[in-house]
N, C-alpha and C positions, 0 to 999 in steps of 0.2 A: 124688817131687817133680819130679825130670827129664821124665818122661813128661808127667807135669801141663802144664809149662811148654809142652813142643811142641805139645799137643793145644791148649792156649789161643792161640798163636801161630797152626795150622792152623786154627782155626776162627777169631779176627781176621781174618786173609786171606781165608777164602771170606765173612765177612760183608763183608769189608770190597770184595771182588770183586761181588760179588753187589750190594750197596748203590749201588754206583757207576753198576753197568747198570741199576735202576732209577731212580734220580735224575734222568740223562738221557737225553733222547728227542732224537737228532740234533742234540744243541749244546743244547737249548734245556731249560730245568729242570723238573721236574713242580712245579707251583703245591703249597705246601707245606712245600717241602724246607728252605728257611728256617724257617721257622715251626716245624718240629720239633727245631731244636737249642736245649739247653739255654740259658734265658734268662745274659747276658752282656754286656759292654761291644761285644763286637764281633759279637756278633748283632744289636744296635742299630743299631752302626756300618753293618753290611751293610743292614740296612735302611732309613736314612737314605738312604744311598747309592744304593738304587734306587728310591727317590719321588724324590729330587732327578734323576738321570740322567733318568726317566722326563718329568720335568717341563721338565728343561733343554735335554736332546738331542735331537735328533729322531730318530738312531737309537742307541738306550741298546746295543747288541749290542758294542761294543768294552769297554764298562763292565761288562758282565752275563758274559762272560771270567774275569775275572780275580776275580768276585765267586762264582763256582760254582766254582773251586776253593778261596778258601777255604772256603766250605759244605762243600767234600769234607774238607778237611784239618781241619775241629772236628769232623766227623762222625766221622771213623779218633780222633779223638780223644777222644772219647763212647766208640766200642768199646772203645778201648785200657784207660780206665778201668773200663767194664765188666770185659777182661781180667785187671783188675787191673795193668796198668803203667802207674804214674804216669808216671816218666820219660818215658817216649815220647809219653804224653798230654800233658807241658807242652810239648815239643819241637813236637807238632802243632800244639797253640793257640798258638803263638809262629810257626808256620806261616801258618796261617791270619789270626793279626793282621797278617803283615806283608802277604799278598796281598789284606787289607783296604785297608791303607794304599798299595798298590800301585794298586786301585780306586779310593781316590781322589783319585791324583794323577791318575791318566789320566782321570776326570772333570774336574778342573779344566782341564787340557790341551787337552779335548775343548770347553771354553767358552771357554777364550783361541783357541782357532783361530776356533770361528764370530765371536766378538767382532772377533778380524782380519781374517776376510774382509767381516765386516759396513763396519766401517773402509775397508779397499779398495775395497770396492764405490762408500763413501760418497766415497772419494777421487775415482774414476774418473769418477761422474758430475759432481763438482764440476771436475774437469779440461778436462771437456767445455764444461761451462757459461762457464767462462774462455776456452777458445776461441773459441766462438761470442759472448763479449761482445767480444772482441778484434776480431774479424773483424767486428763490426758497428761496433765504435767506429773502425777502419780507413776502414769506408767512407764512416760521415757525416764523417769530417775531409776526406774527398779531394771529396766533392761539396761541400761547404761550403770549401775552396781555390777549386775550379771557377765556386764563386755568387763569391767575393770579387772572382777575376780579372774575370769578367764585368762586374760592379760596377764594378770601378777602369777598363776600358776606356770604358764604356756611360756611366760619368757626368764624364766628361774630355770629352764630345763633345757641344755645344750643340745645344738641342732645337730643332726649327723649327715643326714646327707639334703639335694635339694629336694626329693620328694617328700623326706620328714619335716620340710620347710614348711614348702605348700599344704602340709598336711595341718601343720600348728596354724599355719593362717588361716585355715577355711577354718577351725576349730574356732579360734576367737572371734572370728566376723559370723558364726553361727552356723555354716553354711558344711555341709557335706564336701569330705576332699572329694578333687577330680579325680576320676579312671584313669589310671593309665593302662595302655599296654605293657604285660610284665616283658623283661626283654628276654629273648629265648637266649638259652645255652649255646655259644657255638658248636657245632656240628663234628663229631669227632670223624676222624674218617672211616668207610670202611675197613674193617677188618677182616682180614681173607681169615677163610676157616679151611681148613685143614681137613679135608674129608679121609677119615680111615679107610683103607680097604678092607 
C-alpha cells in the first residue's frame, strides 16, 4: 500500500511537471487549457473573466497572470483526484478559487485606473479651458476700461465742427480718423498787372 502511495505521488508530480510545460508557451497559455477543466463555478468564473478583461482592457496580460495559475492549480487538482487524493484536490480548488478571485479584483483595479486617468485627462483639459477663458475675459475687461476712459475724456470735450466729430469717434472705437480731402480756397480772380513802361 506504501509503495502504491509513492508511485501515485511520483507519477502526480511528472504529470503534473510535464502539464505545466505544456500549458505554457512563454507566459502565454495554449488556446484550450481552460476549456479542458472540468466544468465548475470557477471554470466559469475564469472565463467570464477573460471575455470581460479582453473586452475592457486593452492589455488583458496583468489579468491572464493570475488566471493561468489558477488553471494550473484546478488542473494538479483534476490529477490529484485522479491520484486518488481528495484532500489535496479540495486544498487546490480552494487554490485556484482564490487566484480566481485574485483575477478579478485586479480586473476591477485595472478599470478604476483607466477610469481615473480617463477623469484626469478630462480634468486637465477642462483646466486648460478655464485658463484660456480667464485670460480672454482678462483681456476684453482691460480694452473695454481703455474704450470707457476714452469715452469719458472724448465726450467732456465740445465738438466744433463735423470732421472734429468724426475725428473723436474714430479716436474712441480705436481706429485712425479718415482722410479727407482738405477743401481748397476759392480761387481769387486774376489780377491785371499793370506793366510800367
Amino acid at each position: 500500500m506504501r509503495a502504491r502511495t509513492w508511485t501515485a505521488r511520483f507519477l502526480l508530480a511528472a504529470i503534473t511537471i510535464e502539464s505545466g510545460a505544456l500549458a505554457h508557451d512563454s507566459g502565454r497559455p495554449i488556446a484550450g487549457t481552460l476549456s479542458g477543466l472540468p466544468p465548475g463555478p470557477v471554470k466559469r468564473q475564469l472565463l467570464d473573466l477573460q471575455e470581460r478583461a479582453r473586452a475592457t482592457v486593452s492589455d488583458p496580460a496583468p489579468v491572464d497572470a493570475p488566471i493561468r495559475t489558477a488553471v494550473r492549480a484546478l488542473e494538479r487538482a483534476r490529477q490529484a483526484r485522479l491520484a486518488e487524493d481528495e484532500r489535496h484536490a479540495r486544498m487546490l480548488d480552494q487554490v485556484g478559487a482564490e487566484w480566481a478571485r485574485i483575477a478579478e479584483r485586479l480586473l476591477e483595479a485595472l478599470v478604476a485606473e483607466r477610469a481615473a486617468l480617463e477623469a484626469e485627462r478630462r480634468a486637465s483639459e477642462l483646466s486648460a479651458r478655464q485658463v484660456r477663458a480667464r485670460t480672454l475675459l482678462e483681456e476684453n475687461q482691460a480694452r473695454l476700461g481703455r474704450l470707457e476712459a476714452r469715452w469719458s475724456k472724448v465726450k467732456d470735450q465740445p465738438v466744433k465742427s463735423e470732421r472734429a466729430r468724426d475725428d473723436q469717434a474714430a479716436e474712441v472705437e480705436g481706429k485712425t480718423p479718415p482722410r479727407r480731402p482738405r477743401p481748397k480756397a476759392p480761387r481769387k480772380p486774376p489780377t491785371s498787372r499793370v506793366v510800367k513802361p
